[in-house]
ROKOL-448499 format. One record per residue (C-alpha): residue number from 1; chain; x, y, z. Coordinates in steps of 0.5 Angstrom, whole numbers. Each point is the difference from the previous one (the first is absolute). Layout:
REM residues N
+-----+-------+-------+-------+-------+
:  nr : kette :    xx :    yy :    zz :
+-----+-------+-------+-------+-------+
: NUM :     A :     X :     Y :     Z :
...
+-----+-------+-------+-------+-------+
This chain:
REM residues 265
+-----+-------+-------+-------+-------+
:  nr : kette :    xx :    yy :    zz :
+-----+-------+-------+-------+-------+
:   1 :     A :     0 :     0 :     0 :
:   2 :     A :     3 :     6 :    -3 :
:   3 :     A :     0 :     7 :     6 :
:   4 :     A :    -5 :     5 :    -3 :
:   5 :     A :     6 :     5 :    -1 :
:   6 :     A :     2 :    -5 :    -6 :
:   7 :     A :     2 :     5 :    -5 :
:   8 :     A :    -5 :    -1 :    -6 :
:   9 :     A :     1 :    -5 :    -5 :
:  10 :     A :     1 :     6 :    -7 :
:  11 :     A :     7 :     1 :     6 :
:  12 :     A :     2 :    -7 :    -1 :
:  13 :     A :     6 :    -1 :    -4 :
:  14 :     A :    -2 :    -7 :    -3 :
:  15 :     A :    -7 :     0 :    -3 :
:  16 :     A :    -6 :    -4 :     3 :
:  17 :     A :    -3 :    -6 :    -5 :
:  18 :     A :    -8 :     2 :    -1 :
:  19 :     A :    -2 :    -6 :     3 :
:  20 :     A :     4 :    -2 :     7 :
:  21 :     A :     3 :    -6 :     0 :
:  22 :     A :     0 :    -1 :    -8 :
:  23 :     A :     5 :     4 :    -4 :
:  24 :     A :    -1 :     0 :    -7 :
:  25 :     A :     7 :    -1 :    -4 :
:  26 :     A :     0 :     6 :    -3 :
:  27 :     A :    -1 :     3 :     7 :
:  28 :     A :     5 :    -4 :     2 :
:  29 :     A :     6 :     3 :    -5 :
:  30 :     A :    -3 :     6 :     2 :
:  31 :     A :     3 :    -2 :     8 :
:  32 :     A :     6 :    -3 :    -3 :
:  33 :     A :     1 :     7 :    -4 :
:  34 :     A :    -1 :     4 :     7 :
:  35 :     A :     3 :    -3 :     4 :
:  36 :     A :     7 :     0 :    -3 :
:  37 :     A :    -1 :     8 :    -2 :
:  38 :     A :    -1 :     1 :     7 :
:  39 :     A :     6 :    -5 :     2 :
:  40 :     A :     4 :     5 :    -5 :
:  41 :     A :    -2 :     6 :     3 :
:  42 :     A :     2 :    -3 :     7 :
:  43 :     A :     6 :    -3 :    -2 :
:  44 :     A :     2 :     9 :    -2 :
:  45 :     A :    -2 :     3 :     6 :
:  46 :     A :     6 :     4 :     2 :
:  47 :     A :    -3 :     2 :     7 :
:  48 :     A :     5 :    -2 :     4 :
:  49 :     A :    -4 :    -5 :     5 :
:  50 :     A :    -1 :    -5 :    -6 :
:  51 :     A :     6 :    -3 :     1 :
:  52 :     A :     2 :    -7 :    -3 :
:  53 :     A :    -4 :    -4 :     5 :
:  54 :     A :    -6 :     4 :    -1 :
:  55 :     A :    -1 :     0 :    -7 :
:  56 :     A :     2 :    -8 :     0 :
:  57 :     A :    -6 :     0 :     6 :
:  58 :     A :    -5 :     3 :    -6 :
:  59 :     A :     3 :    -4 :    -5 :
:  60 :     A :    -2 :    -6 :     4 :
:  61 :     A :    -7 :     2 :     2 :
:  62 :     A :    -2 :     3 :    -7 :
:  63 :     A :     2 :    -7 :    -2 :
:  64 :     A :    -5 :    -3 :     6 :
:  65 :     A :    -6 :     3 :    -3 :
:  66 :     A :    -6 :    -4 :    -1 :
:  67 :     A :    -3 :     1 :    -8 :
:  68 :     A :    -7 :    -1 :     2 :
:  69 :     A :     0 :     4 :     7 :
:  70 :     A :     6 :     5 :     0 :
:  71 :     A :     1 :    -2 :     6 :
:  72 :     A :     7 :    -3 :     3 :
:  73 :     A :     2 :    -1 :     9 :
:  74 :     A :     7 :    -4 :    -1 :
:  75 :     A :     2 :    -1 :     8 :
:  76 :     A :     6 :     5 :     2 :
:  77 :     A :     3 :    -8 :     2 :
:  78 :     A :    -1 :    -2 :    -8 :
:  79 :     A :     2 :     7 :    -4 :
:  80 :     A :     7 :    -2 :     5 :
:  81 :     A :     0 :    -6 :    -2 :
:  82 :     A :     0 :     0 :    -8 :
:  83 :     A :     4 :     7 :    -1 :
:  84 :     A :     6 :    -2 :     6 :
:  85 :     A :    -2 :     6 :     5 :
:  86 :     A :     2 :    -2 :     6 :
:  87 :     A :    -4 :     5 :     5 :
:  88 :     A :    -8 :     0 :    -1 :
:  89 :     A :     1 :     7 :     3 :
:  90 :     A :     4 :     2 :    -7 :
:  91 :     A :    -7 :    -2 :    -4 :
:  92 :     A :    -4 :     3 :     5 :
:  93 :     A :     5 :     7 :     0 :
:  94 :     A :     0 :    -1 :    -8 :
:  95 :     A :    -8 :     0 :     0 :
:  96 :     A :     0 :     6 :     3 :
:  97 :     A :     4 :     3 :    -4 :
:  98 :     A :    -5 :    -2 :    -6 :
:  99 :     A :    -6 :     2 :     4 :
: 100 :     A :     3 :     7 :     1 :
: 101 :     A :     2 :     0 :    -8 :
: 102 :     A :    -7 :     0 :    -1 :
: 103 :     A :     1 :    -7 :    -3 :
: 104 :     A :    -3 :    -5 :     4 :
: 105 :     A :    -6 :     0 :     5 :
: 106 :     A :     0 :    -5 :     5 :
: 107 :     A :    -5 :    -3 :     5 :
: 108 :     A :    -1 :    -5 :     5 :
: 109 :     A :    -7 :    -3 :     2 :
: 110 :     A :     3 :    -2 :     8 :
: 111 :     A :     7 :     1 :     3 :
: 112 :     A :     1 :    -8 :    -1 :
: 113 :     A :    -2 :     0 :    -9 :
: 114 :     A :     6 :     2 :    -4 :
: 115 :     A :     0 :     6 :    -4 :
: 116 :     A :    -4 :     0 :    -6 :
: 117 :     A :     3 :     5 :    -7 :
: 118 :     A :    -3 :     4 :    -5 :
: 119 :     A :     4 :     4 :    -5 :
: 120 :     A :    -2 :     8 :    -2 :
: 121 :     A :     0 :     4 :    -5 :
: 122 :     A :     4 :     6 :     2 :
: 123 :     A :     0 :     4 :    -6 :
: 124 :     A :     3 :     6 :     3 :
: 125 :     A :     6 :    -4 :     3 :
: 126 :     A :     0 :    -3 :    -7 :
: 127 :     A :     1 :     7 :    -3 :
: 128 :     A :     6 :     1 :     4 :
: 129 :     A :     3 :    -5 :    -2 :
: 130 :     A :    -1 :     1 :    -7 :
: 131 :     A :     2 :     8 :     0 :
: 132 :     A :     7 :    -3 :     4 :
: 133 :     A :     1 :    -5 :    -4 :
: 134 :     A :    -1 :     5 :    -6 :
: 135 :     A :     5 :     5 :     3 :
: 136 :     A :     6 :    -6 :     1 :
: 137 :     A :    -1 :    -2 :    -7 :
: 138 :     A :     1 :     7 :    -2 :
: 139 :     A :     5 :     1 :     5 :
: 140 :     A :     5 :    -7 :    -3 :
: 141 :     A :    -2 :     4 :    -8 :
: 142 :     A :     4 :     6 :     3 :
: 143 :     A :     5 :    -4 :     3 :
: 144 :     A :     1 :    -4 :    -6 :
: 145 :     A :     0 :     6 :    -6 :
: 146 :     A :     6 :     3 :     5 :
: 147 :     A :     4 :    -5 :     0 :
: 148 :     A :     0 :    -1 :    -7 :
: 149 :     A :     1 :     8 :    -1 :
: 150 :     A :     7 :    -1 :     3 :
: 151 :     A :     2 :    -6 :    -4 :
: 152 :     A :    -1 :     3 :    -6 :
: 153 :     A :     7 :     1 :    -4 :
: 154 :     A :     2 :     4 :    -6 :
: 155 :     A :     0 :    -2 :    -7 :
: 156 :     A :     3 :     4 :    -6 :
: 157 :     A :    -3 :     2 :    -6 :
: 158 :     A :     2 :     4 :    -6 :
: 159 :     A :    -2 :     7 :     4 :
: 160 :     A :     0 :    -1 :     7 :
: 161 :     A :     1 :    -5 :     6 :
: 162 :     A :    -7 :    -2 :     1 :
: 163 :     A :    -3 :    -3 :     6 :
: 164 :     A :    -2 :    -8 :    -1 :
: 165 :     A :    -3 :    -6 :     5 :
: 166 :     A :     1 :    -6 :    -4 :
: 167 :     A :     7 :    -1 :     2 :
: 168 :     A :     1 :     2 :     7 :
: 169 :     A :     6 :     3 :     4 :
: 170 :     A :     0 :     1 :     8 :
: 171 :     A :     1 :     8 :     2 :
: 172 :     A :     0 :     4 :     6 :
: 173 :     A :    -8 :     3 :     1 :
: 174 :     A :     3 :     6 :     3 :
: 175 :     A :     5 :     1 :    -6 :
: 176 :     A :    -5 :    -1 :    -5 :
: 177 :     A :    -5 :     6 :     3 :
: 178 :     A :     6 :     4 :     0 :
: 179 :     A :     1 :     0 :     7 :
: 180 :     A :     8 :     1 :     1 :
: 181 :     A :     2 :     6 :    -1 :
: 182 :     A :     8 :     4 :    -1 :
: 183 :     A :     4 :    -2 :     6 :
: 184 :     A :     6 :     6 :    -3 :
: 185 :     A :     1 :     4 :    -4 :
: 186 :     A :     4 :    -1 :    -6 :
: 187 :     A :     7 :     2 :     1 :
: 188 :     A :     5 :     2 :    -7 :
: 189 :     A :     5 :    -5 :    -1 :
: 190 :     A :    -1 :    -6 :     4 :
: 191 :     A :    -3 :    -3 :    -5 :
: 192 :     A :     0 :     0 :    -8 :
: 193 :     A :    -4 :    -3 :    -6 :
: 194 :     A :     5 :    -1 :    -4 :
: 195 :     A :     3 :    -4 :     4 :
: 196 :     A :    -6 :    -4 :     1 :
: 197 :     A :     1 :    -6 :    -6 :
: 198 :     A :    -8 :    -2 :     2 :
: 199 :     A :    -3 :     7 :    -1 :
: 200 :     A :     5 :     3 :    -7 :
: 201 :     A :    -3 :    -6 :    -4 :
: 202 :     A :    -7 :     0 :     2 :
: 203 :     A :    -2 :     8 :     1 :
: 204 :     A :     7 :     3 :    -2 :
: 205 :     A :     1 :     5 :     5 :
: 206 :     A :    -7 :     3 :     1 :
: 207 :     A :    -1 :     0 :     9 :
: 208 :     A :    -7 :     1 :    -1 :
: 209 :     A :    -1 :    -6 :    -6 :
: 210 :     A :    -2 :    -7 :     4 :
: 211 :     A :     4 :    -6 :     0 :
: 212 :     A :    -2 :    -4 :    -5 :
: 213 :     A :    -4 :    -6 :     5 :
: 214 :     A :     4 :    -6 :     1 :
: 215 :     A :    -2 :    -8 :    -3 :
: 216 :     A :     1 :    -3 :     7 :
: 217 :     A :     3 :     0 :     7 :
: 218 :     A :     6 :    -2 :    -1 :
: 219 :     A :     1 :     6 :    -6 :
: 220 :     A :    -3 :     5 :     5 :
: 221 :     A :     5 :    -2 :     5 :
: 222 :     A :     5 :     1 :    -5 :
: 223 :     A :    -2 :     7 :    -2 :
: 224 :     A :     0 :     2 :     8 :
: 225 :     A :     7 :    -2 :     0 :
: 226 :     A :     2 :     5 :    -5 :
: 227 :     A :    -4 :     5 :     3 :
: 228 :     A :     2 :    -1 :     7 :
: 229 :     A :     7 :    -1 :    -2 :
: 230 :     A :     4 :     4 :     5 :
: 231 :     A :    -6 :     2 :     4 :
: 232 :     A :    -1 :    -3 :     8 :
: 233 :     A :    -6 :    -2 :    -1 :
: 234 :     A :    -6 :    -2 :     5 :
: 235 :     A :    -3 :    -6 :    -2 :
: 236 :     A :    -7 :     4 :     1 :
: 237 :     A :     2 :     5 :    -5 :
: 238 :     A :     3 :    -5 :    -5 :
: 239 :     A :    -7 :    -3 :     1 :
: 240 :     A :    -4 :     7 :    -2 :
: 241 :     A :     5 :     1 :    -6 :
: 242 :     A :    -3 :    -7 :    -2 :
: 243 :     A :    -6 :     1 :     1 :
: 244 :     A :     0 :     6 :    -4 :
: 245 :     A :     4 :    -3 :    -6 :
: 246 :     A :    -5 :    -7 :     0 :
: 247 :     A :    -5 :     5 :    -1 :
: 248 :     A :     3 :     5 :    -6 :
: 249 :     A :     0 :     6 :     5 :
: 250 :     A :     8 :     0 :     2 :
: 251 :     A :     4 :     5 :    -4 :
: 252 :     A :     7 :     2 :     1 :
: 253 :     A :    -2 :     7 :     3 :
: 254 :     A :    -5 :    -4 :     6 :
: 255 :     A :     6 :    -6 :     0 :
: 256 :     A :     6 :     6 :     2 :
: 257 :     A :    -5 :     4 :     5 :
: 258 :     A :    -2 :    -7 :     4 :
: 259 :     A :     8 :    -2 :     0 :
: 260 :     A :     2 :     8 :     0 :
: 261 :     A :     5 :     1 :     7 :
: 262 :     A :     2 :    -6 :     1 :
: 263 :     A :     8 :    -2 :     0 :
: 264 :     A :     2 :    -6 :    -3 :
: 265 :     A :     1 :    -6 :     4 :
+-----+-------+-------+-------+-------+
């Protein structure tokens, strides 16, 4: 005997066959289809009660439902038994925790009966699910067009150096934006184009003319050789000068004001 505040059965999650006790097979698949909706919204209810055991404990309950009475009362001792939890207190903390969602409406007919379960719509709980999981979708396509963004590399083309994805090169994300700035001013006659073999044959001795983008690493370790030569240079500056060069924006000029001020080792 259901108590009188029993929600009505339009609140029910799982829909009441016309004839009590005789479900037809349309309306069973019907029941089948609901009741593994609700499992999946159960089981992506980000609230921080629905733990592992609570949903696992929904799970075996929506599992126990009856098709032809939507009833399901599975002893404490039964629901411990079949999942493995070792306190009947745990499914009892993990009812509660349903009931509380909105999830479950649980009665007793005596202090001596078990429990018996009937699983509610909860639309609004529903809602917010959905618009969290939206937002996490949205939040994850974000994240991964950045990360492409600053795996782009630069390719060549008779006019200019052009932004390619189809092969992808790992850069520096804070280079890319054009975080780094000048650590000194250029200073005259510590460091001379000519006397860069890299530069004359790429650009000539144009300071303001980018070097041209190197084919791999091992080039581009190369060509930083040639620019550092007879530099002390921090490996961080190193890095940012090739950062720079992979992505087609280091010229002579930005390599001597990076470099500029430092003695040679």
């Amino acid at each position: 005997m259901k108590p009188r505040d029993t929600p009505p059965q339009h609140d029910w999650a799982l829909k009441f066959p016309k004839i009590e006790g005789k479900p037809t097979d349309e309306e069973r698949k019907v029941f089948t289809a609901a009741r593994l909706e609700l499992q999946s919204w159960i089981m992506r209810d980000f609230d921080k009660t629905m733990t592992t055991t609570v949903k696992a404990v929904a799970v075996f309950l929506l599992e126990s439902v009856n098709s032809e009475t939507l009833f399901c009362y599975p002893s404490y001792r039964t629901i411990c038994e079949t999942i493995s939890i070792g306190k009947e207190k745990t499914v009892q903390r993990a009812i509660a925790a349903l009931v509380a969602r909105g999830w479950l409406y649980a009665w007793r007919t005596s202090r001596t009966d078990t429990y018996n379960y009937l699983f509610l719509r909860n639309e609004e709980k529903v809602s917010q699910i959905a618009d969290y999981l939206t937002a996490k979708r949205d939040a994850r396509e974000e994240d991964r067009k950045r990360r492409d963004w600053t795996f782009l590399t630069t390719r060549e083309n008779d006019i200019r150096p052009q932004m390619s994805t189809r092969e992808r090169t790992k850069m520096s994300t804070k280079s890319f934006n054009g975080t780094h700035e000048v650590l000194s001013s250029i200073e005259s006659g510590e460091f001379s184009i000519e006397q860069n073999p890299y530069a004359v044959a790429s650009y000539g001795d144009g300071t303001n003319s980018p070097y041209e983008v190197p084919m791999d690493e091992n080039e581009a370790e190369n060509v930083l050789d040639q620019i550092c030569h007879g530099h002390a240079v921090h490996h961080l500056v190193r890095g940012t000068l090739k950062d720079f060069l992979l992505h087609g924006t280091l010229t002579p000029s930005r390599a001597l004001g990076l470099l500029g001020g430092r003695e040679a080792a």
